[in-house]
C-alpha positions in Angstrom: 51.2 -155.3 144.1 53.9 -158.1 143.1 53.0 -161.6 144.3 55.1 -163.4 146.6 56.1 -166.5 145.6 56.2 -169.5 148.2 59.7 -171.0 148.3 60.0 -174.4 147.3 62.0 -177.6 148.8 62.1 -180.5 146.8 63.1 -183.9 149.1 64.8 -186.5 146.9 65.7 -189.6 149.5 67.5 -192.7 148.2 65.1 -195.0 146.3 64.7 -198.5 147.4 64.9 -200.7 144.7 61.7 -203.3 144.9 64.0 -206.7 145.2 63.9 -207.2 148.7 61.9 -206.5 152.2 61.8 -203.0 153.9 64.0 -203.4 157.2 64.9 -201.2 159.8 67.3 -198.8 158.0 65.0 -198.6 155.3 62.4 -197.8 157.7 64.4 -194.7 159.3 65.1 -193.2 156.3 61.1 -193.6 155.1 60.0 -192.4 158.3 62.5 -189.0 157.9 61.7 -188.3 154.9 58.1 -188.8 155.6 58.4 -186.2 158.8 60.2 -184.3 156.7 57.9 -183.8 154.0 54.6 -183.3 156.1 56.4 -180.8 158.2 57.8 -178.5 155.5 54.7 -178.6 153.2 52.8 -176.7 156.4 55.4 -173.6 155.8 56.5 -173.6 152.1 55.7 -175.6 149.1 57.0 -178.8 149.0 57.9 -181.9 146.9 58.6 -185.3 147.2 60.3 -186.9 144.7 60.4 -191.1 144.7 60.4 -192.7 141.7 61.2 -196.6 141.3 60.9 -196.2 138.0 63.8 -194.3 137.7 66.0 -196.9 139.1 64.3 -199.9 137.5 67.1 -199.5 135.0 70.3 -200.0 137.0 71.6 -203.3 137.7 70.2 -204.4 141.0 66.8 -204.1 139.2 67.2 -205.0 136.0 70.0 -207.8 136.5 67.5 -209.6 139.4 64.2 -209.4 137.0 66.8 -211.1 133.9 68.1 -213.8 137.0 64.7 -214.4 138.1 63.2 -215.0 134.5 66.4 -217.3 133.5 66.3 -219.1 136.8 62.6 -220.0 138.4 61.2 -219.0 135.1 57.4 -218.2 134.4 55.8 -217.8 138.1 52.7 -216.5 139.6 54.5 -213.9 142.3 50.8 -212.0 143.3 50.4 -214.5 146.2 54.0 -214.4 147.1 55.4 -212.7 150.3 58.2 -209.8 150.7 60.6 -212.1 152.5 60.1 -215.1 149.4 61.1 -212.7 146.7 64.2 -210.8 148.9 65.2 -214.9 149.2 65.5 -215.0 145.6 67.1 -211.6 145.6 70.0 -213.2 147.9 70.4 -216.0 146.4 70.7 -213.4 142.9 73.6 -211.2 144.7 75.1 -214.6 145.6 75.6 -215.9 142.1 79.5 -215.6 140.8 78.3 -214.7 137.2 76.5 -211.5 135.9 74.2 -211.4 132.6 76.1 -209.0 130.3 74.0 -206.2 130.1 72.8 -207.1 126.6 70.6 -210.1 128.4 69.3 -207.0 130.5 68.6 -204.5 127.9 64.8 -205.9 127.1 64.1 -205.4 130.7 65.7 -201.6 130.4 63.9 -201.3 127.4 60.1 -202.1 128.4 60.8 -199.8 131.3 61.9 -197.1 129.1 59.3 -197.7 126.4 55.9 -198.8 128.2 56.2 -198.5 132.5 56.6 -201.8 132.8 57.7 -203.4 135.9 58.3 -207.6 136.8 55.4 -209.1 138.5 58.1 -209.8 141.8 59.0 -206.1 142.1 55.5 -205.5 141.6 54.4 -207.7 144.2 56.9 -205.8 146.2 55.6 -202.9 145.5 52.2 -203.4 146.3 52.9 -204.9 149.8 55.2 -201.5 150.0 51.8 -199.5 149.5 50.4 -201.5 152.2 52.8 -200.9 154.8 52.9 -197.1 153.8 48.8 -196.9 154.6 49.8 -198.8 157.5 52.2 -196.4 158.8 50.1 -193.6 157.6 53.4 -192.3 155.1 52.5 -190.1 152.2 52.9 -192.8 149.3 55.0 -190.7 146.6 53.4 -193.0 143.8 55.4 -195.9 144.2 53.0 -198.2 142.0 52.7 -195.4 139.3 54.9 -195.0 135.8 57.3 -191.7 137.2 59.7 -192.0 134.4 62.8 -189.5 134.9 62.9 -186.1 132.8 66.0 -187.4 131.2 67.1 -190.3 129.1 70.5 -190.9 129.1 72.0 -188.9 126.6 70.4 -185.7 127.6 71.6 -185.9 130.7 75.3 -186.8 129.9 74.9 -183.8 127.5 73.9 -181.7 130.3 76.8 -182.6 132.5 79.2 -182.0 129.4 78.1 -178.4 129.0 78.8 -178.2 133.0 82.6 -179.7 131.9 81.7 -182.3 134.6 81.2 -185.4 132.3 84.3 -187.6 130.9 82.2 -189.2 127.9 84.2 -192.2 126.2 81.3 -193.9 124.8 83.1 -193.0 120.7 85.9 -194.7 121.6 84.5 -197.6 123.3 84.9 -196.5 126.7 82.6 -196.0 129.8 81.0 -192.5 130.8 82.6 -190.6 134.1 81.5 -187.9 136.3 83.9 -185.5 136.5 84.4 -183.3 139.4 88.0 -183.4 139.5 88.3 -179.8 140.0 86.8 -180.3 143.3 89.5 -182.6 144.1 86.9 -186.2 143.8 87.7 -188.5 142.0 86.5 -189.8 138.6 83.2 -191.9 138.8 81.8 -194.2 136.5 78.5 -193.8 136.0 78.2 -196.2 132.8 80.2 -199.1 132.0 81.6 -199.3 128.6 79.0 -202.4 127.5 76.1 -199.1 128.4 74.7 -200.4 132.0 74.3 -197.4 133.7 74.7 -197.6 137.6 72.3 -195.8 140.4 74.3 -192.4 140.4 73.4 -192.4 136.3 70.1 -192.9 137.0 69.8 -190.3 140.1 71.5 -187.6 137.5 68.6 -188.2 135.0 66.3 -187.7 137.4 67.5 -184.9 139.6 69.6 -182.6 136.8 65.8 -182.3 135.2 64.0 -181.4 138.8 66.8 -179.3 140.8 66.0 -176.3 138.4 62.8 -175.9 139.3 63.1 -175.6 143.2 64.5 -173.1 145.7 66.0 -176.1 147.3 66.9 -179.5 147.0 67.1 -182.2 150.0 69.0 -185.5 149.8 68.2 -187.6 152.2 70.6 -190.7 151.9 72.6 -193.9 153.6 75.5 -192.6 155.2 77.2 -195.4 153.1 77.0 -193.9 150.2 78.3 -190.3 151.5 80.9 -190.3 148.1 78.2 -190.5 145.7 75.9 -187.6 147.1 78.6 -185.5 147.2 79.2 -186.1 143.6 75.6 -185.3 143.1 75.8 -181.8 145.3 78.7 -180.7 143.3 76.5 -181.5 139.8 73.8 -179.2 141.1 75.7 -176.8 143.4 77.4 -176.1 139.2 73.8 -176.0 137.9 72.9 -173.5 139.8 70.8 -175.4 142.7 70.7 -174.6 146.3 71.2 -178.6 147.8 71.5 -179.6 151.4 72.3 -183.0 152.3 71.1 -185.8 154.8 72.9 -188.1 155.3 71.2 -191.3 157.7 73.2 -194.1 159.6 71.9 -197.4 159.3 70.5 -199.3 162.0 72.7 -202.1 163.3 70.9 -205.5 164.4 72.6 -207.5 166.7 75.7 -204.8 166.8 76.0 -205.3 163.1 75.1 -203.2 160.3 75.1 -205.6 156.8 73.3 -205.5 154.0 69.9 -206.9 152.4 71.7 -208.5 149.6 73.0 -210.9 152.9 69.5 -211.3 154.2 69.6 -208.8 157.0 66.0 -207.8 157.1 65.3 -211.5 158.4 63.1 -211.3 161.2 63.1 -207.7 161.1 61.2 -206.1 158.3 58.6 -203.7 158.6 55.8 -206.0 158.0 57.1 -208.3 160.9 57.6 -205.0 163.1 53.7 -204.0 162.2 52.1 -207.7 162.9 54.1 -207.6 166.4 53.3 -204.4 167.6 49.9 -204.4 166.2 48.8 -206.9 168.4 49.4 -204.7 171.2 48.5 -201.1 170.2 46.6 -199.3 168.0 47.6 -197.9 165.0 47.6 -194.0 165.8 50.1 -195.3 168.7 51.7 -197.5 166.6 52.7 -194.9 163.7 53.8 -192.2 166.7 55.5 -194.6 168.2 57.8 -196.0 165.4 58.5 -191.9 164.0 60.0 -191.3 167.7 62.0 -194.5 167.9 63.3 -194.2 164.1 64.0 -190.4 164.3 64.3 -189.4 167.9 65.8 -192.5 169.6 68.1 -193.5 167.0 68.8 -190.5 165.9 70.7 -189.0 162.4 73.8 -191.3 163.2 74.5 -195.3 163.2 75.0 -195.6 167.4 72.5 -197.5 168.5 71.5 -200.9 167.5 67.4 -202.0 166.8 65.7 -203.2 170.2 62.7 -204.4 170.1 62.3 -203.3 174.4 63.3 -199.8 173.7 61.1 -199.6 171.0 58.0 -200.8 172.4 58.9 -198.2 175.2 58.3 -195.7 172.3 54.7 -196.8 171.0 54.1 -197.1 174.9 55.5 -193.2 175.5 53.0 -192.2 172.5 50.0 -193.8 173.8 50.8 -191.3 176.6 51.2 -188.5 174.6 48.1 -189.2 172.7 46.3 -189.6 176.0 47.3 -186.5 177.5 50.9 -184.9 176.3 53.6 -185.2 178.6 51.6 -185.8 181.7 48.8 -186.8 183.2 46.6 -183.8 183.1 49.4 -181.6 181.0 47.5 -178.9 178.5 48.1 -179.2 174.9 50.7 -176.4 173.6 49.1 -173.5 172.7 51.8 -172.3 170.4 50.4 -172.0 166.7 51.9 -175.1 164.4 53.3 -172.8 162.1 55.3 -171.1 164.9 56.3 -174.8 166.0 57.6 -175.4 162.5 59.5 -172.2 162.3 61.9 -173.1 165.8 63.4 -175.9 163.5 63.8 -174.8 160.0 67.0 -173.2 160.8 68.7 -171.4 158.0 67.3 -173.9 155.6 63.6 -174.5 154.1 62.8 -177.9 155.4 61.7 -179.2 159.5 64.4 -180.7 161.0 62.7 -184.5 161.7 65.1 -185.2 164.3 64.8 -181.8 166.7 60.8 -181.6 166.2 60.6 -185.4 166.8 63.0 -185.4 170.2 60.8 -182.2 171.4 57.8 -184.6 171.7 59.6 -186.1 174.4 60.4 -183.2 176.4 59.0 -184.6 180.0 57.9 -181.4 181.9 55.9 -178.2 179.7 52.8 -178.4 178.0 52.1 -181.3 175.3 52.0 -181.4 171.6 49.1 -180.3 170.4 46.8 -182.5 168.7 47.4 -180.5 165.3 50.9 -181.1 165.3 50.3 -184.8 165.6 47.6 -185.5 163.2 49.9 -182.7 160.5 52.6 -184.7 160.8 53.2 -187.3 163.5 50.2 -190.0 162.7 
């Protein structure tokens, strides 16, 4: 008899880079992904690719460890808090002047060479790991060394035997991604002085995984749309199945910004934990926020963070913890891998979105407490 072999999805969200507080966009897109992931690995194998490490090499990495080291100098960052070092990160996207990329190449190099990582970002990232066992989110090794499966060259030889790489580098030039053919435009993907950019980095890391799975998820910021398609065409051309997410940010006071401009203040997911926590407990608390972040809000960038709406959520899940969708409702019946299987579609992954909204179906039977613990809490 030939063995059937499980399908496998990979999930490859956008990595946050550790300069800066989690806020509320940051949040949905963790919160998907997380959804995502616990979902799908019920019905198919699954992966869950998030490596910092990766993208400690770009420039909003790299260039904020070199400002911080030439500016405050030798400091003791264990003690310090998320919102202290995403200060210093503003006030590092602020500055007129950037390092040439030759006062950032140690950095890149110890990275590279050894795992290392700036005490700030790992300050950062530690707190990160916190909030994660908080939230009850499967932590993708975010404090471990997850170098890509590339370096640099490899992967700009791999995109030349795709004829999707414009490599100048002899001539003193930058490096493009090419996928003119599909009518995009050129990209630049690493400046002539050798600083590669995030999309450089994501190629490293993706172009050595995609090969390996049935399918590939990208989970992203709507806002950066251009450069995922870029990244479908590359694997589309290596022969990858890829479907793409793409995640509207969450506006805060009608306004959608960015944290280089400080807009986690008063809003980050440690603040949104400490609030709420003082009024529900944390089974509550992580059902709550996965129905407000993916149900509420929903895929799109429509509705702005309230705090009222979402304590309406963590209230609506103490219910459904109590006892489903109404006092006295019977758990659903319906095996979890059935459940599962109504939103896979045509695709290997749960939809987040459709299994979260169906927890808030107000008449029928409740979730059952499977479901929930599987992949809710």
């Amino acid at each position: 008899m030939t063995a059937v072999l499980t399908p496998t999805v990979l999930l490859a969200p956008v990595t946050v880079t550790p300069t800066k507080p989690l806020g509320p966009s940051h949040l949905k897109g963790l919160l998907w992904t997380d959804v995502m992931f616990r979902a799908t690995r019920v019905r198919t194998g699954a992966a869950y690719r998030y490596s910092p490490t990766t993208y400690h090499t770009c420039e909003q990495t790299s260039g904020f460890w070199e400002y911080l080291d030439r500016t405050v100098g030798d400091t003791d960052y264990s003690g310090c808090s998320e919102e202290e070092i995403g200060e210093l990160y503003v006030a590092y996207r602020a500055e007129a002047r950037r390092a040439p990329f030759a006062a950032c190449l140690p950095y890149v190099e110890a990275v590279e060479r050894h795992g290392w990582v700036h005490p700030a970002s790992a300050r950062v990232l530690e707190l990160w790991a916190g909030h994660y066992r908080a939230l009850g989110m499967h932590d993708p090794g975010l404090t471990a060394d997850q170098p890509p499966g590339l370096d640099l060259d490899a992967a700009v030889d791999r995109l030349s035997a795709v004829d999707m790489c414009l490599d100048l580098r002899e001539h003193g030039g930058p490096v493009y991604l090419d996928a003119t053919r599909y009518g995009l435009a050129l990209r630049r993907i690493v400046a002539e002085d050798g600083r590669p950019n995030y999309l450089a980095c994501a190629l490293r890391e993706l172009v050595a995984l995609a090969g390996e799975h049935d399918e590939v998820v990208l989970l992203y910021d709507a806002g950066l749309e251009a450069d995922y398609l870029l990244l479908h065409r590359v694997l589309d051309r290596l022969g990858t199945t890829v479907r793409r997410v793409a995640l509207g940010r969450v506006p805060i006071d009608g306004r959608i910004t960015s944290a280089r401009h400080g807009d986690w203040r008063g809003h980050t997911v440690g603040a949104i934990l400490a609030t709420l926590g003082q009024d529900h407990d944390q089974a509550a608390l992580r059902l709550g926020l996965r129905l407000y972040f993916i149900a509420v809000l929903g895929q799109g960038a429509g509705d702005e963070f309230r705090w009222d709406v979402l304590r309406r959520s963590v209230r609506r899940a103490e219910r459904l913890l109590a006892h489903g969708t109404e006092p006295g409702a019977e758990p659903d019946p319906t095996p979890l891998a059935e459940v599962l299987d109504r939103h896979r579609g045509d695709h290997g992954y749960v939809d987040p979105y459709r299994l979260a909204a169906g927890l808030l179906v107000r008449h029928g039977p409740g979730p059952s407490p499977e479901l929930l613990a599987e992949v809710f809490t």
